[in-house]
KEMARGU-276926 format. One record per atom (N, C-alpha, C, CB): residue in three letters; y, x, z. Coordinates in steps of 0.1 Angstrom, whole numbers, plus 5000, padded with zeros to 4 digits. Glycine has a CB too. Layout:
REM KEMARGU-276926
AlaYXZ;...
This chain:
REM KEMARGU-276926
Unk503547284729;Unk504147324742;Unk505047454740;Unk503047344752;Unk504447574731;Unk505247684731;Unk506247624715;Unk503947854729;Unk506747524719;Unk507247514706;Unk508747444704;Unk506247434699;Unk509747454705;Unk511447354705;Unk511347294692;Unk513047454705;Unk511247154693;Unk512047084680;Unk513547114677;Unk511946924683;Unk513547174669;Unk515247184661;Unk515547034657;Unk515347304643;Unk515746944663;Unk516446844661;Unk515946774653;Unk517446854659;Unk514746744656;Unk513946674640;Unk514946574631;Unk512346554645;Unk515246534637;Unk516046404632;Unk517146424622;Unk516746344643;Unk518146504626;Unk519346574617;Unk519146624609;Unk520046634619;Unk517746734615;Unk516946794602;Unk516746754590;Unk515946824603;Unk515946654593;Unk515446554583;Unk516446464578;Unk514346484588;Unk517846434584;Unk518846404575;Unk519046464565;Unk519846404580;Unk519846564572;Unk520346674563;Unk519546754557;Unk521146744568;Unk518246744551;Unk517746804540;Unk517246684535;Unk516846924542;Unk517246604536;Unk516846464528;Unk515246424524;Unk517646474513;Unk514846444540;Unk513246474536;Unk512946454549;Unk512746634528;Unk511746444552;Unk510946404568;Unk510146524570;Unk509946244569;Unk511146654567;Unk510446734573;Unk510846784589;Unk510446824565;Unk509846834595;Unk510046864609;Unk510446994612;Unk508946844617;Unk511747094622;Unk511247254619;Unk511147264634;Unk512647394610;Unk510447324636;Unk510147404648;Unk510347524650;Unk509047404651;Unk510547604659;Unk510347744660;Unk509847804670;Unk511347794659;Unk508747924675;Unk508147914684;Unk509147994696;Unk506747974680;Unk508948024710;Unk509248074716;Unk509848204714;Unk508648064722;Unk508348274710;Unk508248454719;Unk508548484706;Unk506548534729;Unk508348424697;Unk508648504680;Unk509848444673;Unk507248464668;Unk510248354675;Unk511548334666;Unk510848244648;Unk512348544663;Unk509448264648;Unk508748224635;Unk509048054634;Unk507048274635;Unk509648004620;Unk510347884617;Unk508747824617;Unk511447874602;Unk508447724624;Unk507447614613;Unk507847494607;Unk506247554620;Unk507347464596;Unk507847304589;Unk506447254591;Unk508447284569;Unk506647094595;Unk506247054597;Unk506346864589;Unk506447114608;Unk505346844578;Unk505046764575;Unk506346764560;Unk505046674589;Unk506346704546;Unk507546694541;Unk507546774529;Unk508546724550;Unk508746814525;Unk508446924513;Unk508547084520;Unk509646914498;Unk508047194510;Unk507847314512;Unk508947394519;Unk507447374500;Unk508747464526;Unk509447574531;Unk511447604518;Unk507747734529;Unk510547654515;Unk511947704501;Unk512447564500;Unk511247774480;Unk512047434502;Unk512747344492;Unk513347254508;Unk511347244478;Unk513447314519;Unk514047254528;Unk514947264536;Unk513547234533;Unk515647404530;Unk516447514536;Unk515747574551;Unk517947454538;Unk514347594552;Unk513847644564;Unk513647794552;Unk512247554573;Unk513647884562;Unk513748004564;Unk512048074549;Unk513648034585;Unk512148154544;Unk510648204533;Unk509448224543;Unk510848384525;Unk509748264551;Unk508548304560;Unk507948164570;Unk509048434571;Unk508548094569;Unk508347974576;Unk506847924573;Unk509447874572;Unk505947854579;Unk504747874579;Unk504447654578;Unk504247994593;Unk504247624570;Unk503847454569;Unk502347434575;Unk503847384551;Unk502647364582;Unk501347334593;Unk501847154595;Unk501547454613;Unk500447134595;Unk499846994598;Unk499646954616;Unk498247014590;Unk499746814615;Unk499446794629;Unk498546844641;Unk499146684627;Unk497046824631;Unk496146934638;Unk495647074642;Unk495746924636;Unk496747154634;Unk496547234631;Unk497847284642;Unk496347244616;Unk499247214640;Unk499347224655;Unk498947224669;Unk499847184656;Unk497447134670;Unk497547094680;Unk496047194684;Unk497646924680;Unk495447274671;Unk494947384673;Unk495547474681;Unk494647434663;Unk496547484672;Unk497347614677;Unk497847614692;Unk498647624668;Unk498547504695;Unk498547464711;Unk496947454721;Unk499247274711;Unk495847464713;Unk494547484723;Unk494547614725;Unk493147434718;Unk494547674712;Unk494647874712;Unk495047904721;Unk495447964702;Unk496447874726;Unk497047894733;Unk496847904747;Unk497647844729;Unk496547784749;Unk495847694763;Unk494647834765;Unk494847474758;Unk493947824757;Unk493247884763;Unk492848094764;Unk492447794759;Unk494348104758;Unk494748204761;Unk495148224771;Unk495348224755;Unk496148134778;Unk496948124790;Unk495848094797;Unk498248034790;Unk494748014797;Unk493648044810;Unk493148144809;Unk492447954813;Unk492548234800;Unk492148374804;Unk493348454809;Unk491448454793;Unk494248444808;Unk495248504810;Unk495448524826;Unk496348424803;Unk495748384830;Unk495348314841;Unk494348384852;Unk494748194836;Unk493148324847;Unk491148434847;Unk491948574853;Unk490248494823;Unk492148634845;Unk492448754846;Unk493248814857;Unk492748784836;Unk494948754857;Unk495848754870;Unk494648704884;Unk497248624868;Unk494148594886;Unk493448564894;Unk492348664896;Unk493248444893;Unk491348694890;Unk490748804892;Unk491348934900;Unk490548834880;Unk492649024893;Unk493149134896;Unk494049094914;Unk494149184881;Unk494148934913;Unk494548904929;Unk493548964937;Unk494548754933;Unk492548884935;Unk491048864944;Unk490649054943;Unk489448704932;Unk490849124934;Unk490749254933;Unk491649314948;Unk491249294917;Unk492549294951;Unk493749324954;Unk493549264966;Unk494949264945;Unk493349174967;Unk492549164983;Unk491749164991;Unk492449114986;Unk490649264981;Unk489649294985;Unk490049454994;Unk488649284972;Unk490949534985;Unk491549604986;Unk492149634997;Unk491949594978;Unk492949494998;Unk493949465016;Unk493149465025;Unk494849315020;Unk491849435023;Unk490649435039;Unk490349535035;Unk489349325043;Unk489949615028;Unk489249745031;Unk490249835038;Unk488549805018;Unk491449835031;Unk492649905039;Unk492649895048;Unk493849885038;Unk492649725053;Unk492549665071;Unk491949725079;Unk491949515074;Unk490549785076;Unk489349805082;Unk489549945081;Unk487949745075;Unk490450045070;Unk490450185076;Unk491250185086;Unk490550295068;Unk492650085086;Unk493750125094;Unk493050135108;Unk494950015093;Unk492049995109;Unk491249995125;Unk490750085130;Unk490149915127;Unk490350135121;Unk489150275126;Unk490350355125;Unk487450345115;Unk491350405120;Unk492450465122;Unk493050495139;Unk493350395114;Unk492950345141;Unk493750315154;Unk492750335161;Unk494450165157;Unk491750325163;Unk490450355172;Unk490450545174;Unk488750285161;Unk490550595162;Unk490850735163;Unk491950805171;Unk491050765153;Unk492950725167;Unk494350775174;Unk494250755189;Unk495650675168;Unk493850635191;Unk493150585208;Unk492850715216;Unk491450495208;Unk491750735210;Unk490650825211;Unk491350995214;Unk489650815196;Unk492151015203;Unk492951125205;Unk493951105215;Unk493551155196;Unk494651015219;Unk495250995223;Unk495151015244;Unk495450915215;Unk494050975241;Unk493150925254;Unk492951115260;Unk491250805247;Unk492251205250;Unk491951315247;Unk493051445252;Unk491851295233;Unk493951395244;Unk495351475249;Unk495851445262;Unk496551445242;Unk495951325266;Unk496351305280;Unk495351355293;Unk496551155282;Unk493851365290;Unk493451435296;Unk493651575291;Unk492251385298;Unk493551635286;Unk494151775283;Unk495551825293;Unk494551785266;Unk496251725292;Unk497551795298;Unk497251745314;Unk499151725290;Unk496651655316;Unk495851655330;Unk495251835335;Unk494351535326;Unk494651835329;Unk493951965334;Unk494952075333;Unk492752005325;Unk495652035324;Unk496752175324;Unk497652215334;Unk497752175313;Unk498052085336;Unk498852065354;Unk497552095362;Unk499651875359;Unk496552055368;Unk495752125380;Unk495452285374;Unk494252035383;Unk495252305366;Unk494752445364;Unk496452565368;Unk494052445343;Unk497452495365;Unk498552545367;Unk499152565382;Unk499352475360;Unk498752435385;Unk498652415403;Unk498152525411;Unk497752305408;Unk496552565406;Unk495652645412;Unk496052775412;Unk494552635408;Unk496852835392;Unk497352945396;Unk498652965402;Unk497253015385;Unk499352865406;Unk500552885415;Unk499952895426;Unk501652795416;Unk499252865432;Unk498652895445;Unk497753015448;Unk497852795446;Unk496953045438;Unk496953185437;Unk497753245438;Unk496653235430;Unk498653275428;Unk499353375428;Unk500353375444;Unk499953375414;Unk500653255447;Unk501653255461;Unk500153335475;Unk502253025466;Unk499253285470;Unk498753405481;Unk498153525480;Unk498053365488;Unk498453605468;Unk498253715464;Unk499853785467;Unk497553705449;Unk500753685464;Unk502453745468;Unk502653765482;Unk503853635464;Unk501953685491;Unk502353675505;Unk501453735512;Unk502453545511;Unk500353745512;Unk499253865514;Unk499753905528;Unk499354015501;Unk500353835537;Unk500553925552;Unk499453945556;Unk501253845564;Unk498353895558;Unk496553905562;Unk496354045557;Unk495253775552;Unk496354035541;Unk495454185538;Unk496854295539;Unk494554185518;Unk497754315542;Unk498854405545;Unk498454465561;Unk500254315543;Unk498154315567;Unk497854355582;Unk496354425583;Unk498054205591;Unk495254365569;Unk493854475579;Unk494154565569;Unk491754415580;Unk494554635558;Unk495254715553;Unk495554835560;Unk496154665549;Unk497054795568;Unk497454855585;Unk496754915588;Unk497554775596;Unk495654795597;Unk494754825611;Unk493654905607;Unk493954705619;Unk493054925593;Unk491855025586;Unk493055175587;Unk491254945563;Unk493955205580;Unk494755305582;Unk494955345594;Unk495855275577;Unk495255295606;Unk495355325619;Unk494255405624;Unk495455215625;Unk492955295623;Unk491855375627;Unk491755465623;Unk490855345627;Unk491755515609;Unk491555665601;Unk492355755611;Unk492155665582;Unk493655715610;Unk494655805615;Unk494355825631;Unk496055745612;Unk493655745644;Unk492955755650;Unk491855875651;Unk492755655649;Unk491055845643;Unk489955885638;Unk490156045639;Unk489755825624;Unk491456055628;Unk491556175623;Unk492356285639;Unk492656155607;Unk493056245642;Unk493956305656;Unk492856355666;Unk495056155665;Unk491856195666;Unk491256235681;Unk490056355677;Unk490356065690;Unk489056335663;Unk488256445664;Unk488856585656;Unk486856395658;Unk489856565650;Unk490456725645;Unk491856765646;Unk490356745630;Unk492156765661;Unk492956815666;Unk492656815681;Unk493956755662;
């Protein structure tokens, strides 16, 4: 499967022999397959002569590389989404907080307006004060009363 036939056919024309070359994907490495040796086929020194089964090893190796491989991606998913719900579940309690604050502050600024109310109202009748200006007055009077009629 990880493997391109170089044209078995021409191959094996033109070197005058029923050998097969292959070469793998991810490595570029020649195989011959079946025929005479490496050197004697014009395939490449490093070229590696392998048998049917031994291909078809090599294609299980593989296989079952690519399922742990597999195994493993699937694993680090299922990791990864365990991950996304626990996230889920702080963002909630997040939003439940923020609520909460939120809820918090608006009563705060509630109170801030009546408490602001009350001192404007104070203070407007501590500014306008005609009442205590007037028994203010009338306590002064009497003294001055007071004072005319017994010492003088």
């Amino acid at each position: 499967r990880d493997f391109t036939v170089l044209d078995a056919r021409r191959a094996a024309a033109a070197a005058g022999s029923t050998t097969t070359t292959a070469t793998t994907r991810g490595t570029g490495t020649a195989i011959t397959l079946g025929g005479a040796a490496a050197g004697d086929s014009g395939v490449p020194d490093d070229a590696v002569a392998l048998t049917m089964p031994q291909m078809s090893l090599l294609a299980e190796q593989q296989d079952t590389t690519r399922a742990e491989a597999i195994e493993s991606i699937q694993s680090t998913l299922v990791e990864i989404g365990e991950i996304f719900e626990r996230l889920g579940t702080m963002v909630a309690m997040q939003r439940e907080l923020t609520e909460r604050i939120d809820a918090n502050v608006e009563e705060a600024e509630q109170n801030v307006f009546v408490t602001q109310e009350q001192l404007v109202r104070y203070w407007v009748n501590l500014k306008s004060g005609k009442w205590l200006a007037a028994k203010i007055g009338a306590i002064a009077l009497v003294f001055v009363l007071i004072f005319v009629i017994f010492f003088l």
